[in-house]
C-alpha positions, 0 to 999 in steps of 0.5 A: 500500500505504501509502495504503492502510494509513493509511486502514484505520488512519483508520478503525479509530480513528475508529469506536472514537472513534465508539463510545465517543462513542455510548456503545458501551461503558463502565467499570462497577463489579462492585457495580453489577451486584450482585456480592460476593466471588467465591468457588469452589465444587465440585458434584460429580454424575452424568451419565446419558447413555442413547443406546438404548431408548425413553427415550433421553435423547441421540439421534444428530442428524446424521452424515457419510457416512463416519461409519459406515466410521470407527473413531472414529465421525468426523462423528457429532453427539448432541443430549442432555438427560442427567439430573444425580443425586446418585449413579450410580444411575439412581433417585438424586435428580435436580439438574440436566440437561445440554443440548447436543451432542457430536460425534465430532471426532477421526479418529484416536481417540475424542474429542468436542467437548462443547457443553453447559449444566449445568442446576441445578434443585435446592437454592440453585443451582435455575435456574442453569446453567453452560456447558461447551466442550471437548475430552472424550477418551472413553478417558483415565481423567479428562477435564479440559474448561474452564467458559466461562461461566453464569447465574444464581448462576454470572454470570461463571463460570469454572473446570473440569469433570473427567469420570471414566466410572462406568460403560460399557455397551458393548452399548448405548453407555449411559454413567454419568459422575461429573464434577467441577466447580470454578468461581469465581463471585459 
């Protein structure tokens, strides 16, 4: 056991010796990649998450076999491409997309894991994307659901998202969310 410890310890060390003598990794400085003051910002928008009719923007992609039979809908993933708007009105002005996919990963209650990237494509954010990664409690009036990352003007990001549901539509599962978003960027 011993014997063993002590090589496992051996080359753990030597592999991270080995690393840094192959330039594996490095200290860089945040100007040399660019980066300025970091500073917070808040976006605030809509998210259109239609799952009926022909121009559904999310579809259900996969399901357990026990899905249909659980309260919560357990097992079922969406794929979405939800447009952002300005306002809650569906002809409001277009400034992004969210793209990714929810699932339902709670048995006792409704809540979706959320795997998502917020995709700007207007103002001085165009091309620019923020990832989301969290837990979305359907029901609770504000949903709180971290910022894990992004690109472009948001490289390094940080922060979070709150979602509060602007509209239900429970015939058809069509959903209106305002969400809320802080993140500190460059």
């Amino acid at each position: 056991m011993i014997t063993e410890t002590l090589d496992f310890l051996f080359f753990f060390f030597a592999a991270i010796a080995a690393a840094k003598a192959t330039g594996f990794s490095r200290t860089v400085s945040p100007s040399s990649l660019g980066l300025r003051k970091e500073k917070l910002s808040h976006l605030h928008f809509y998210f259109h998450d239609i799952v009926s009719g022909r121009n559904a923007t999310a579809v259900r992609v996969a399901e357990a076999a026990m899905t249909n039979t659980s309260a919560t809908g357990f097992g079922v993933v969406t794929m979405m491409d939800d447009p952002l708007t300005e306002g809650p009105d569906a002809g409001s002005k277009v400034v992004g997309r969210a793209q990714g996919i929810y699932g339902s990963a709670d048995q006792k209650e409704v809540g979706l894991l959320m795997v998502l990237n917020f995709a700007f494509m207007e103002g001085k954010y165009n091309g620019s994307n923020l990832s989301l990664l969290g837990r979305n409690s359907v029901f609770s009036k504000i949903r709180e659901m971290p910022i894990v990352g992004g690109s472009g003007l948001f490289r390094f990001a940080r922060g979070y998202a709150q979602a509060e549901t602007h509209t239900f539509n429970l015939e058809t599962g069509d959903a209106i969310v305002e969400y809320n978003v802080y993140v500190f960027h460059y």
